[in-house]
N, C-alpha and C positions, 0 to 999 in steps of 0.2 A: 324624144325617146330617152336618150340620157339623164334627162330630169325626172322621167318615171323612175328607171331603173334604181335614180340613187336614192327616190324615195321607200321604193319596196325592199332595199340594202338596208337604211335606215331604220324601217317599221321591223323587218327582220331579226336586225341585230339586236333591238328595242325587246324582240318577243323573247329573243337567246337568251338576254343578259338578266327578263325577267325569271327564267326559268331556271336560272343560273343560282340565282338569290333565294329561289324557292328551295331547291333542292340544298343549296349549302343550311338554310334556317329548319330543313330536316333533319338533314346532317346531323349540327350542332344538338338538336332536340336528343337524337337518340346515342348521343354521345355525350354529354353532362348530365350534371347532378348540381341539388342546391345544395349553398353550406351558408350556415350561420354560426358566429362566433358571439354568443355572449357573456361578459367580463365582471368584476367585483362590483358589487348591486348593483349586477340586470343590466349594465351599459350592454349596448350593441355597438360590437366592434365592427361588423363586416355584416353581410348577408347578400345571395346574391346565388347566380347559374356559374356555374366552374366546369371548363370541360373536364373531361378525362383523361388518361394512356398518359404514356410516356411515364420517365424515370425522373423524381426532383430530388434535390440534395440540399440538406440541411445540415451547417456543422454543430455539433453538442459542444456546448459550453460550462467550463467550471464553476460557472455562478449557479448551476441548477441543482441547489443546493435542500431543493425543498423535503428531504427522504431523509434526512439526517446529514450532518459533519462529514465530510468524506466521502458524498457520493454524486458529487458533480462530475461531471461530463468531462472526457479526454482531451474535448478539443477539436477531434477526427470528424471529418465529414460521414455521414451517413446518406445511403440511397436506397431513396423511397419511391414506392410504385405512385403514378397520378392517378393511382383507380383504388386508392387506398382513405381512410380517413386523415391519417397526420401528412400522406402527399399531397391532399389534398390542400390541408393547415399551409401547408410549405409553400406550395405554389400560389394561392393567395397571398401569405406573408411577399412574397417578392414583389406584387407590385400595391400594398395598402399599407401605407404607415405602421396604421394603429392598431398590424398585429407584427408590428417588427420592436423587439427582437422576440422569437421564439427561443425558447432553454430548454433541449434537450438534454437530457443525462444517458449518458452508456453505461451506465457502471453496472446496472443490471441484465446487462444487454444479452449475456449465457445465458439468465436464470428467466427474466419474467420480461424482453425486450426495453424498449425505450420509455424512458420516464418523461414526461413533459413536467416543467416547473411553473414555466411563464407564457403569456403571451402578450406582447404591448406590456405593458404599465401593470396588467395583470397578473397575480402572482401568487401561486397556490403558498397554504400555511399551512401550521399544525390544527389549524380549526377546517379550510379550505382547501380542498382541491378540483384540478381538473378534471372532468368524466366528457364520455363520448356517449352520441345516439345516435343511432342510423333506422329511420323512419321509426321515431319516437319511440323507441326500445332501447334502455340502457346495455351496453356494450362489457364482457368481463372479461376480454382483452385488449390489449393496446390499440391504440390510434391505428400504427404500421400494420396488423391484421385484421382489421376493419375491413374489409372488401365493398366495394362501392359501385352498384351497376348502373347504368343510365337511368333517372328519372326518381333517385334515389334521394333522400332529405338526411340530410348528417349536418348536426348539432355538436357545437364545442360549449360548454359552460362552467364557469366555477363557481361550484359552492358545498357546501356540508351536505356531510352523510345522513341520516339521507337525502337521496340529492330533491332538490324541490322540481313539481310537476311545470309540466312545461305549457304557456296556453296558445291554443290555435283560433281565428276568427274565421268564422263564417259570414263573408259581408257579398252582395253585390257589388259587381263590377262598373254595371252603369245605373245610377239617379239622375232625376229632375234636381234642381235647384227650390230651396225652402220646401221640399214634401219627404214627410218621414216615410223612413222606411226601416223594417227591422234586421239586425244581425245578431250571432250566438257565437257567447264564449263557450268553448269547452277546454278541458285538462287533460294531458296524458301522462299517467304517473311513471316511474320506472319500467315497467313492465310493459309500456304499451298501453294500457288500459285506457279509456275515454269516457269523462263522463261531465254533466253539466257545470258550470260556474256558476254561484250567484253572488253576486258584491265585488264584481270585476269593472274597472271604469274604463270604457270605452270613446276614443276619441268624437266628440262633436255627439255625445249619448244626452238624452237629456237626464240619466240618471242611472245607476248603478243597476247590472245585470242582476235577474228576479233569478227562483229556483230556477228555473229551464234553460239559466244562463242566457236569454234572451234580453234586448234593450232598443229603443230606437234610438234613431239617428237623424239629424237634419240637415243637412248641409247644403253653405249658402257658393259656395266653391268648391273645385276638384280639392280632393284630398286621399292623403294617406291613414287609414286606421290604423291603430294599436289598440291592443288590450291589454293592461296592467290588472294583479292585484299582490296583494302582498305576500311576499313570500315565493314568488309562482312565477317562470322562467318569463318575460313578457312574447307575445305572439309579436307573428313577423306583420310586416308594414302589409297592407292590403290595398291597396290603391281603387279607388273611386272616382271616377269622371262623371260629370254631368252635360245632359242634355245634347246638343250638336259638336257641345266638346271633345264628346266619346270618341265622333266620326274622325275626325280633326286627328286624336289619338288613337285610333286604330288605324290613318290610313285611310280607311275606305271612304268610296263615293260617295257625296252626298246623292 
């Protein structure tokens, strides 16, 4: 009888701990947002789910120079919401290198809030600067009034005015191995707007996206997509599993 008991203890705790992990991958769901950060030609800094809430602090630095002579940063720690665009920047910067350091400037902090200069290696100019999106719609205030709700897509990128269209892939998640299949570039300009890519190169494409921004694809291994074209923010990684490997990565039972 004890050897039942510690089995149905067992199977029980088994069932708790899986219910546990469901509800916290809830949780997490309805409380993050994605962010991507991409840097001086189109590098991708970062990309990725970031939770929410809470207060982050970044201090401004004197090197953030990029607004003219004279209007770098005090120095002062500044605190930002994590349900913000640049809190967001902030709490990713703590733990990915290559977006440390971040250069905050105060100096316009009364007039027009926080200036961003840099991010990583990255480093707004007189020809470039930073700009913000939050679900592919250019932003015309700062980063720190950016408001960001769960399930929400915020974009950091530098480049010239105007700023260049940003591209999204539409790929399938599971393929066979060596049978094509098709995916679609599209663009989303400033304003939101979406519309076809054609002559965008898409990873493992046999050839450059047509009018309808359509292209196939072959792949002889799992793989991550992208789409490039020139000029044009590149699309975040899509990932593609093949065949019983899907299973394998999802988890689920054969």
């Amino acid at each position: 009888m004890p050897r039942l008991v510690s089995i149905r203890l067992a199977a029980a705790c088994a069932l708790a701990l899986i219910s546990i992990l469901s509800l916290s991958a809830t949780a997490l769901a309805k409380s993050s947002a994605e962010l991507r950060v991409v840097g001086k030609k189109g590098k991708v800094l970062d990309e990725g789910t970031l939770a929410l809430g809470g207060k982050v602090s970044i201090k401004t630095s004197s090197k953030a120079t990029c607004f003219g002579p004279g209007t770098g940063g005090s120095g002062k720690k500044v605190s930002l919401s994590g349900s913000s665009a640049l809190g967001m920047l902030g709490r990713a910067a703590s733990f990915t290198a290559a977006l440390r350091p971040v250069l905050l400037t105060d100096h316009f902090i009364d007039e027009f809030g926080l200036g961003l200069c840099g991010i990583g290696t990255s480093k707004a100019t007189s020809k470039e600067s930073w700009f913000v999106k939050l679900n592919h719609r250019a932003q015309s205030v700062g980063g720190e009034r950016v408001k960001v709700h769960a399930g929400d897509e915020v974009l950091w990128a530098l480049g010239a005015y105007p700023y260049p269209d940003e591209l999204a892939l539409s790929a399938p998640a599971e393929a066979q191995a060596n049978v094509p299949f098709t995916v679609q570039v599209l663009s989303y300009d400033e304003k939101g707007k979406r519309k076809p890519v054609s002559g965008a190169t898409v990873t493992g494409a046999s050839g450059p996206t047509d009018s309808s921004g359509h292209a196939t694809v072959t792949l002889a291994a799992p793989a991550e997509l992208i789409a490039t074209a020139k000029g044009d923010i590149p699309s975040p990684a899509q990932a593609v599993c093949l065949g019983s490997g899907c299973a394998a990565a999802s988890g689920a039972q054969p």
